[in-house]
ZAMI-694161 format. One record per residue (C-alpha): x negated, y negated, z; residue in three letters; residue number from 1. Coordinates in steps of 0.02 Angstrom, whole numbers, plus 50000, padded with zeros to 5 digits. Example, Ala and Ser with C-alpha at 12.3 -4.5 7.8 and 13.67 -1.06 7.14 Angstrom:
REC     X     Y     Z type seq
REC 49385 50225 50390  ALA   1
REC 49316 50053 50357  SER   2
REM end
This chain:
REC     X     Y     Z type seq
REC 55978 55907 51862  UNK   1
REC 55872 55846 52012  UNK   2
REC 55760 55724 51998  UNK   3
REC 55590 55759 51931  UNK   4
REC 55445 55802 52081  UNK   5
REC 55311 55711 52096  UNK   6
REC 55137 55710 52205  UNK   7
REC 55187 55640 52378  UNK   8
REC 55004 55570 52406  UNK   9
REC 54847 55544 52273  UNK  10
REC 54734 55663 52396  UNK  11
REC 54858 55787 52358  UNK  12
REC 54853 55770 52177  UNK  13
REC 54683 55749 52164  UNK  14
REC 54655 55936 52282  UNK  15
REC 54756 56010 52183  UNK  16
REC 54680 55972 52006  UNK  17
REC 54526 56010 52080  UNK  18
REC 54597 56175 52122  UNK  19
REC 54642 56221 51959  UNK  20
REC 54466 56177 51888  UNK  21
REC 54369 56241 52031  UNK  22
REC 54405 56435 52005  UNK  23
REC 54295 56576 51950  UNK  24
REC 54222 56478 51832  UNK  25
REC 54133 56379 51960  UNK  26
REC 54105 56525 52084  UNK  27
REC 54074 56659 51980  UNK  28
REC 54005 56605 51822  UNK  29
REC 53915 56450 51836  UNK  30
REC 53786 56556 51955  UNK  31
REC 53780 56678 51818  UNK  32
REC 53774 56571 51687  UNK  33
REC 53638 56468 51767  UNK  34
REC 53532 56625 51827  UNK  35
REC 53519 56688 51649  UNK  36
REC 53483 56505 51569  UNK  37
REC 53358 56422 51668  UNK  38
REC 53432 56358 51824  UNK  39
REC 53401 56181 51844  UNK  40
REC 53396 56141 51661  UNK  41
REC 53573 56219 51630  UNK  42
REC 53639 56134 51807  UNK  43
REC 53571 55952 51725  UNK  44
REC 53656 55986 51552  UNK  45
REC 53797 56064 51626  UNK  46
REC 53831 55877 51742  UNK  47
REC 53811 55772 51581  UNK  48
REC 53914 55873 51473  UNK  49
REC 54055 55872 51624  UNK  50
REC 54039 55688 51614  UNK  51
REC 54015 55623 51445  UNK  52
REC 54113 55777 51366  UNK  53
REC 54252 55855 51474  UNK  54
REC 54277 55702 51587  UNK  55
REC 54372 55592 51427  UNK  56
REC 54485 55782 51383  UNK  57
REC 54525 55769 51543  UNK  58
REC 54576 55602 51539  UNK  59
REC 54680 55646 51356  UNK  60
REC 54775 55748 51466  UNK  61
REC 54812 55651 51612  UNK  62
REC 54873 55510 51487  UNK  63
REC 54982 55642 51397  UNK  64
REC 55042 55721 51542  UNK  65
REC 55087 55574 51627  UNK  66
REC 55172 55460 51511  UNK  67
REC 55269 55632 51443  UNK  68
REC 55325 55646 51620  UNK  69
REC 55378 55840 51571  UNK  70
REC 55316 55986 51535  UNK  71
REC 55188 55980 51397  UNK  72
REC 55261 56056 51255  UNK  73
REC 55425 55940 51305  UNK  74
REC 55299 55794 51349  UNK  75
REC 55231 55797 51173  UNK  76
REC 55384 55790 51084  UNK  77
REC 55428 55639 51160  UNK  78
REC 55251 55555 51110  UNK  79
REC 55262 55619 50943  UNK  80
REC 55432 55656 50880  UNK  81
REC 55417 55705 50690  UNK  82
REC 55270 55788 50695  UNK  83
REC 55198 55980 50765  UNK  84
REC 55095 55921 50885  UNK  85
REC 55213 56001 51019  UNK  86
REC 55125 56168 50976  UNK  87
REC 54968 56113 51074  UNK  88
REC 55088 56156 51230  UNK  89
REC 55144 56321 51165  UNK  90
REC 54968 56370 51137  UNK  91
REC 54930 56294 51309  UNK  92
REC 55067 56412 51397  UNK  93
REC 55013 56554 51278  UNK  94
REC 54819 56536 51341  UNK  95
REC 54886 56517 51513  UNK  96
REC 54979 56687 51519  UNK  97
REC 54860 56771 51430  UNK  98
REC 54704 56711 51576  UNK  99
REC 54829 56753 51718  UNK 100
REC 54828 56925 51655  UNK 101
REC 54665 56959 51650  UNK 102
REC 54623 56828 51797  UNK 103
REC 54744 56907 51916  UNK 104
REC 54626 57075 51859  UNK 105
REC 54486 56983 51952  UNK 106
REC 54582 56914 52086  UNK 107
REC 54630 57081 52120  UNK 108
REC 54465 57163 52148  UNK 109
REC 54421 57010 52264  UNK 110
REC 54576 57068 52379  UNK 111
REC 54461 57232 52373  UNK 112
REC 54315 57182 52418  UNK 113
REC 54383 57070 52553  UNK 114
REC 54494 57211 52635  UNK 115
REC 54329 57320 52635  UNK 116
REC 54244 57181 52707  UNK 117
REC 54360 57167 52840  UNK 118
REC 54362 57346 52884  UNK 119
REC 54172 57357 52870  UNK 120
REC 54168 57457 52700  UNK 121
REC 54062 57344 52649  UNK 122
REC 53887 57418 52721  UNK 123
REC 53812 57545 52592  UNK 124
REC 53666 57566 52468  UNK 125
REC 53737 57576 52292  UNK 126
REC 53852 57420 52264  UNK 127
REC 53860 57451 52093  UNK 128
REC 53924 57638 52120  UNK 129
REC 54054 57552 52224  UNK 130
REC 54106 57413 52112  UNK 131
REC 54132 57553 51957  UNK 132
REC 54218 57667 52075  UNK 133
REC 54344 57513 52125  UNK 134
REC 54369 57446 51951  UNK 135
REC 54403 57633 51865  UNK 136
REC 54549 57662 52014  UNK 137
REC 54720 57652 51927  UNK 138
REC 54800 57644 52087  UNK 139
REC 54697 57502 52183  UNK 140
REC 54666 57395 52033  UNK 141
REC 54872 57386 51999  UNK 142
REC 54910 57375 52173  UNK 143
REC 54799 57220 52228  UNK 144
REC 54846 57143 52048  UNK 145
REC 55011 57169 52123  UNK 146
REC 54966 57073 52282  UNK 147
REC 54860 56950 52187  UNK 148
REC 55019 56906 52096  UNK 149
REC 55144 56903 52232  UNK 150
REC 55035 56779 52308  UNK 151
REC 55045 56651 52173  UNK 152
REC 55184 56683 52127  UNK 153
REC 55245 56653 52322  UNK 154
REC 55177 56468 52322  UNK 155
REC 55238 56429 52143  UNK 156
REC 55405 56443 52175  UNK 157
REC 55383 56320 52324  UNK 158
REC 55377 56179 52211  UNK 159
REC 55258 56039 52203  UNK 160
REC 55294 55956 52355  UNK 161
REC 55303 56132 52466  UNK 162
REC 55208 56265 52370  UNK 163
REC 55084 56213 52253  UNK 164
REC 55007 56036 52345  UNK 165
REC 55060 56105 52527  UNK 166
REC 54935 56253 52484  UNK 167
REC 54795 56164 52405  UNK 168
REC 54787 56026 52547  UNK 169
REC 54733 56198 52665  UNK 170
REC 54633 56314 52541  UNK 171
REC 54518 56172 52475  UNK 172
REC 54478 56097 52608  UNK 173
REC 54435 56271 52693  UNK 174
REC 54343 56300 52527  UNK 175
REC 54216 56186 52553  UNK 176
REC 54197 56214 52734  UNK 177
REC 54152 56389 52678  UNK 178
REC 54061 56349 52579  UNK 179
REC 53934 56237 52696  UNK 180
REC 53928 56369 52828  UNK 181
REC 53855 56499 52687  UNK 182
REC 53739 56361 52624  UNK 183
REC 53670 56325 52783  UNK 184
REC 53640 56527 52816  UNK 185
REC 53570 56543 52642  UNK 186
REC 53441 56415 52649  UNK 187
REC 53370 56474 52814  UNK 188
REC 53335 56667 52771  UNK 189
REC 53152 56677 52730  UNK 190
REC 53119 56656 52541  UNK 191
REC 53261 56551 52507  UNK 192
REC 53153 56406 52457  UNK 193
REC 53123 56485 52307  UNK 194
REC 53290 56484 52275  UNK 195
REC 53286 56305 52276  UNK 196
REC 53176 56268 52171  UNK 197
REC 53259 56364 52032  UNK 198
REC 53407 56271 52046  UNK 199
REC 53349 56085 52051  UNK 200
REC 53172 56094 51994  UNK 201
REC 53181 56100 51790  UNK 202
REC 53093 56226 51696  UNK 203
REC 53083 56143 51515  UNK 204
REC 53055 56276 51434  UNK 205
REC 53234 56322 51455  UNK 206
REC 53280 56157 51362  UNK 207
REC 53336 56232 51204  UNK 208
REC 53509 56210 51086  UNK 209
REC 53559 56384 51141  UNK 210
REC 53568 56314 51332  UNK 211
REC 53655 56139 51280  UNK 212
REC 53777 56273 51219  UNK 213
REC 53812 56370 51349  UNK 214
REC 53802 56230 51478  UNK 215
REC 53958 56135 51351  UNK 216
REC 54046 56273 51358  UNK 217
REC 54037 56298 51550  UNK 218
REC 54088 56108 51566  UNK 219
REC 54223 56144 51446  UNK 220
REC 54300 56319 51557  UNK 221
REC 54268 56256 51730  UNK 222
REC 54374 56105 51699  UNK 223
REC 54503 56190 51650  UNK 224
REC 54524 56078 51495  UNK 225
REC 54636 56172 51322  UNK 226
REC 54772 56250 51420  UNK 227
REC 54878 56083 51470  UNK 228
REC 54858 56136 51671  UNK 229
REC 54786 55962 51713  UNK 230
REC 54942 55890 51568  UNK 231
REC 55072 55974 51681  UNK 232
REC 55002 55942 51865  UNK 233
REC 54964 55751 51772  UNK 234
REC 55165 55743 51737  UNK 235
REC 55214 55736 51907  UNK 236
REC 55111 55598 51950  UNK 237
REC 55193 55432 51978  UNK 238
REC 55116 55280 51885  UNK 239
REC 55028 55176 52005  UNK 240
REC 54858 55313 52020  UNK 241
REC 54723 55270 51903  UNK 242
REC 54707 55408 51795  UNK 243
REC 54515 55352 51759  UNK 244
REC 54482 55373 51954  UNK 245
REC 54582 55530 51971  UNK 246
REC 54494 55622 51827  UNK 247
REC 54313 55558 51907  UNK 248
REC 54347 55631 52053  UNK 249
REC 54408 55813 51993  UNK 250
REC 54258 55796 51886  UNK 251
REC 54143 55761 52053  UNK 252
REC 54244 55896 52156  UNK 253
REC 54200 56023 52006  UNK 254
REC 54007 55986 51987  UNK 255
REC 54008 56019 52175  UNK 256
REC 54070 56163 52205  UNK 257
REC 53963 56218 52053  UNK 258
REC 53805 56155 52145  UNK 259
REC 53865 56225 52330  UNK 260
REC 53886 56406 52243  UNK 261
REC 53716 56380 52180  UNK 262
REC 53657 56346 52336  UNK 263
REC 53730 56483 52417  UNK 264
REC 53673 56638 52288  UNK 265
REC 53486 56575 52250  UNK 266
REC 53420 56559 52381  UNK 267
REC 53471 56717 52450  UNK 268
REC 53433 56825 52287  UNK 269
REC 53259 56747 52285  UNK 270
REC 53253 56773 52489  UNK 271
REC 53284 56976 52448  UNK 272
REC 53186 56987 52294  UNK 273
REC 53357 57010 52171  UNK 274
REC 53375 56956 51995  UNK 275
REC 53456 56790 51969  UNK 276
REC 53508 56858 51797  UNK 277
REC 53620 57002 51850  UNK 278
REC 53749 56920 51736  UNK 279
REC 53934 56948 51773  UNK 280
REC 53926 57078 51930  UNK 281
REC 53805 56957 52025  UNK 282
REC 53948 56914 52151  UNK 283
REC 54014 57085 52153  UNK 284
REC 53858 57182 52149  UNK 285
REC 53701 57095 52217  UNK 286
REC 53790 56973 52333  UNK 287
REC 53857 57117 52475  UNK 288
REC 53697 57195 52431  UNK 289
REC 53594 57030 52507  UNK 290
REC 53743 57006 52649  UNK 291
REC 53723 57187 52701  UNK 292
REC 53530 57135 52721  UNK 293
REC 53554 56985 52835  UNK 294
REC 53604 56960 53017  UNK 295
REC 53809 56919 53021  UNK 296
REC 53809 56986 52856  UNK 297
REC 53954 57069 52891  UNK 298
REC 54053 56911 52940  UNK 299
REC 53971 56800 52804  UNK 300
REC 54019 56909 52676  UNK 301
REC 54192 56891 52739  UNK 302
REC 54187 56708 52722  UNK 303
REC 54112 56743 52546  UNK 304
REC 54291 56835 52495  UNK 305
REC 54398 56711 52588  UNK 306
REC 54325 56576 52492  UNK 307
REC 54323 56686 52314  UNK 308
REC 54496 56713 52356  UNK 309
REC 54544 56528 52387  UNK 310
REC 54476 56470 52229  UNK 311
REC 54537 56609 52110  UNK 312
REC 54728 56585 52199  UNK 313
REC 54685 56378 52160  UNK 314
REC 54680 56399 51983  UNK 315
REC 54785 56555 51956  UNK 316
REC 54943 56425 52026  UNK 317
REC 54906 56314 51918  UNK 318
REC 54913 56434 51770  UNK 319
REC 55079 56490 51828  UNK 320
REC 55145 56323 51856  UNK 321
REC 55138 56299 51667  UNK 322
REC 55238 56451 51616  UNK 323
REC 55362 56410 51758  UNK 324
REC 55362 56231 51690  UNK 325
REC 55386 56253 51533  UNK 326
REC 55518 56385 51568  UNK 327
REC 55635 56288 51688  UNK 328
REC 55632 56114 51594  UNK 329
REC 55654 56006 51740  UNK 330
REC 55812 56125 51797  UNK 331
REC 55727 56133 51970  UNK 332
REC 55835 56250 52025  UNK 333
REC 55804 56383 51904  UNK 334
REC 55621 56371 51995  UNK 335
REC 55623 56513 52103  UNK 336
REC 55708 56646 51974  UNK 337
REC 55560 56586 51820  UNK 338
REC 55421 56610 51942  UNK 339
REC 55469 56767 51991  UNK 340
REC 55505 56833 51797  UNK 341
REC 55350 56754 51744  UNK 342
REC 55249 56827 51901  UNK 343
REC 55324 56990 51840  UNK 344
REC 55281 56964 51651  UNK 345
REC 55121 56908 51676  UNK 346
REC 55091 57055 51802  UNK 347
REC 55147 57180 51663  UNK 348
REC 55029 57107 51522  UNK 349
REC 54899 57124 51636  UNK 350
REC 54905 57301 51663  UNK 351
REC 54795 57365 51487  UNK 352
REC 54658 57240 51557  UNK 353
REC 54679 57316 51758  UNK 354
REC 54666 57497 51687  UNK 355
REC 54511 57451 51545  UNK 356
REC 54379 57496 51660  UNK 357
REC 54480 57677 51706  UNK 358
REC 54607 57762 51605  UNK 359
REC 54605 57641 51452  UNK 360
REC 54401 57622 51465  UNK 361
REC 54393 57749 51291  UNK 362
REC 54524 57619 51225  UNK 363
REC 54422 57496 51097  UNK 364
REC 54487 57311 51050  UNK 365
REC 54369 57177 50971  UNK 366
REC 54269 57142 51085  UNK 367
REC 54249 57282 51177  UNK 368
REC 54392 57358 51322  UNK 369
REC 54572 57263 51318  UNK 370
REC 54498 57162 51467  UNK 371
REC 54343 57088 51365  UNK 372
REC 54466 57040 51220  UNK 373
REC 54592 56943 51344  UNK 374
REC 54451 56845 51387  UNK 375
REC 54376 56811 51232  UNK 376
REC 54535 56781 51134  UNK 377
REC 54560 56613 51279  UNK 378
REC 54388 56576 51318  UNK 379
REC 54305 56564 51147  UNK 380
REC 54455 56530 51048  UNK 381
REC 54618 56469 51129  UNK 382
REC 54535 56334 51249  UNK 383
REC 54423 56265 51142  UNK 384
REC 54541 56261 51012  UNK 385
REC 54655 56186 51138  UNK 386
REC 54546 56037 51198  UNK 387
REC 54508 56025 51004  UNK 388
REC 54692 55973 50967  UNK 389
REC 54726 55886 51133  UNK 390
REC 54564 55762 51099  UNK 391
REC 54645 55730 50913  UNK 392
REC 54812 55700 50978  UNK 393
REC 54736 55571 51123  UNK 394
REC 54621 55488 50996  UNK 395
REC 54713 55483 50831  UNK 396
REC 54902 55488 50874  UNK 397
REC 54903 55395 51064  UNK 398
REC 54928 55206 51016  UNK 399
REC 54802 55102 51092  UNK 400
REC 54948 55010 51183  UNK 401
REC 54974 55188 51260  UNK 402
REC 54833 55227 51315  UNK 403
REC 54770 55053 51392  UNK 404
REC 54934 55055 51488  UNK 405
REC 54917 55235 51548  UNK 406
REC 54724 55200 51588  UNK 407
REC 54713 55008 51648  UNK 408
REC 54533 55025 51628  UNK 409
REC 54380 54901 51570  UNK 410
REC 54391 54842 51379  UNK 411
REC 54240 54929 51336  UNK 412
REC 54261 55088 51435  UNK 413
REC 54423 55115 51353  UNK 414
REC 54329 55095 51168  UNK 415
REC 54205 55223 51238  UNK 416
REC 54340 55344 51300  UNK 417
REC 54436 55329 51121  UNK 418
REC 54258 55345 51033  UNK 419
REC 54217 55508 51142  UNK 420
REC 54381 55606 51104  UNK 421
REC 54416 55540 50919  UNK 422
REC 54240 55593 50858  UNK 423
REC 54120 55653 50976  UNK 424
REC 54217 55793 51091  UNK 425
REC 54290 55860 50937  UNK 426
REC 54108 55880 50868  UNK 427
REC 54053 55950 50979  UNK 428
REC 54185 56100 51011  UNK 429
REC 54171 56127 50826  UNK 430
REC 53983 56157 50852  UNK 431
REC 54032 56290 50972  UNK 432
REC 54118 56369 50854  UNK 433
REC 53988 56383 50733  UNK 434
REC 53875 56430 50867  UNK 435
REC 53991 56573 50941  UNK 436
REC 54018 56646 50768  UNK 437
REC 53830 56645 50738  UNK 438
REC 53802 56717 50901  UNK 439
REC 53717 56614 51007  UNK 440
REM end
């Protein structure tokens, strides 16, 4: 057995958490989710419950991961010997193989639209026409799934050291470069100031529970927090990084990128006269739409997919990297030969959700198609019932010995840390619950 990887810088740790967090949930849905609740008033609740919410689960699982120094199912055994907490990992790896499935779906139709955009398929009228037309195609759905997965599963089996933290130190970097050169654009078409002002001037009127709601819940998904990703990057980090910094930083990274994708749809859906409450096809429907209507909008729009593409592939590794984690037990050499089954697995799962918009459209599942259920099943029930268990583990089972030693931190921010995961974080994911089963 070699010995275990580890980060070879913090940088590279800290890009590559920030990765795994900064995916479609804060590309593709935070825009959504803040066009349809207010703007500004979701973006402000959304920051504070990052921070005083998912910031200290984050932390839980950089302590676990770190001082487990193994995968997570293997890392908590080892912190809690007699008792089933080790489950937390096998629902971790089971929520992780069930989003790849379903994520590599929509990572798929982002190789789509970026080989149209390439080729200049991209300029028509009826975007929507187009996106049902791509999305009910057996054949192109399964094929760039196909591709989608060969990517990750290509820089997986790399390893830490040459796949997974040689790839982020390029892609997120680019990412945010990207992403300035579309802000600038989008702020100087005429309109966009409008825009603006619905992101970071508050409407109060949008101040309601339903919105604190949502805006948790977004916190909760874009950080990635329930399916032990940031416990098993955490793991291979050696033990002179301050977690407390680390997690800050991820946490800064993600609110970012949130805002910057903000920045870049508003103002140029309020520059064209769009919606910003298209919901879920805003990116794939209205987006080429406003591109098509711009000078360069045929490049931009490139840049658009490049960067979609970058994020999704950021947090789709890191999904992976738990299976293959999990699966290879520190027998590094076994690496190669569990990322490729798993790729292949995962790939397979995934095809009811590729063809639910097709073939398998007439096929119902609670929820809705096979795709809607994958995504429910994780996002309203596995991850928060995830970070539910991973914040009782860190606050009631971690010895404060443990965790002072794993954090280093100021006396009384490590009583507020404890305080936040042993009573308020798992308050509030319980009030989600209630919430989602009420349907708010």
């Amino acid at each position: 057995m070699k010995q275990r990887e580890q980060w070879t810088s913090k940088i590279g740790f800290i890009l590559s958490a920030a990765g795994s967090a900064i995916g479609l949930g804060a590309i593709w849905k935070f825009p959504y989710m803040a066009g349809m609740n207010g703007g500004s008033v979701f973006l402000i609740l959304f920051i504070l419950c990052t921070f005083i919410i998912g910031l200290p689960i984050l932390l839980a699982e950089f302590i676990i991961g770190r001082r487990g120094q193994h995968d997570a199912v293997t890392s908590l055994k080892i912190l809690s010997p007699t008792g089933k907490w080790h489950w937390i990992g096998w629902l971790g790896l089971a929520n992780s193989f069930i989003l790849l499935s379903f994520y590599s779906v929509v990572g798929g139709w982002i190789l789509s639209y970026l080989a149209r955009a390439i080729t200049f398929g991209l300029n028509r009228s009826d975007y929507g026409e187009m996106f049902n037309s791509i999305i009910a195609n057996p054949t192109e759905v399964l094929l760039a799934q196909a591709v989608f997965m060969i990517l990750t599963v290509w820089i997986v089996q790399g390893g830490i050291k040459g796949g997974i933290e040689r790839a982020s130190r390029y892609m997120m970097p680019l990412l945010f470069i990207f992403f300035i050169v579309l802000s600038i654009r989008s702020v100087t078409l005429e309109g966009a100031m409008e825009g603006i002002r619905f992101l970071f001037v508050p409407d109060w009127s949008y101040l309601t529970g339903k919105t604190f709601l949502l805006a948790l819940g977004q916190a909760f998904f874009s950080l990635s927090v329930g399916v032990t990703a940031m416990m098993t990057y955490a793991s291979y980090l050696s033990k002179e990084e301050k977690l407390g910094q680390s997690a800050f930083n991820v946490s800064v990274l993600n609110i970012i990128i949130s805002i910057l994708a903000g920045i870049v749809i508003f103002p140029a859906v309020f520059a064209l006269g769009q919606s910003p409450s298209e919901g879920p096809g805003l990116i794939f429907v209205v987006l080429p739409a406003i591109f098509n209507e711009i000078p360069f909008g045929a490049f931009f729009i490139i840049i658009f997919f490049i960067l979609m593409l970058f994020a999704t592939l950021t947090s789709a590794i890191a999904m992976l990297e738990i299976v293959v984690s999990t699966g290879i037990r520190n027998h590094y050499e076994g690496r190669k030969r569990m990322a490729i089954l798993s790729g292949l697995l995962i790939f397979i799962v995934g095809i009811p959700s590729a063809l639910s918009f097709g073939i398998l459209s007439e096929m119902k599942m609670p929820g809705g198609t096979f795709f809607d259920f994958a995504d429910i099943l994780t996002s309203r029930f596995g991850m928060p019932i995830g970070a539910l268990l991973i914040s009782l583990f860190a606050g009631h089972m971690l010895t404060t010995a443990d965790t002072e030693d794993e954090l280093r931190m100021n006396p009384a921010l490590h009583k507020t840390w404890r305080f936040i995961v042993r009573y308020l974080a798992p308050a509030a994911i319980i009030l989600i619950f209630i919430a989602s089963f009420m349907g708010m």
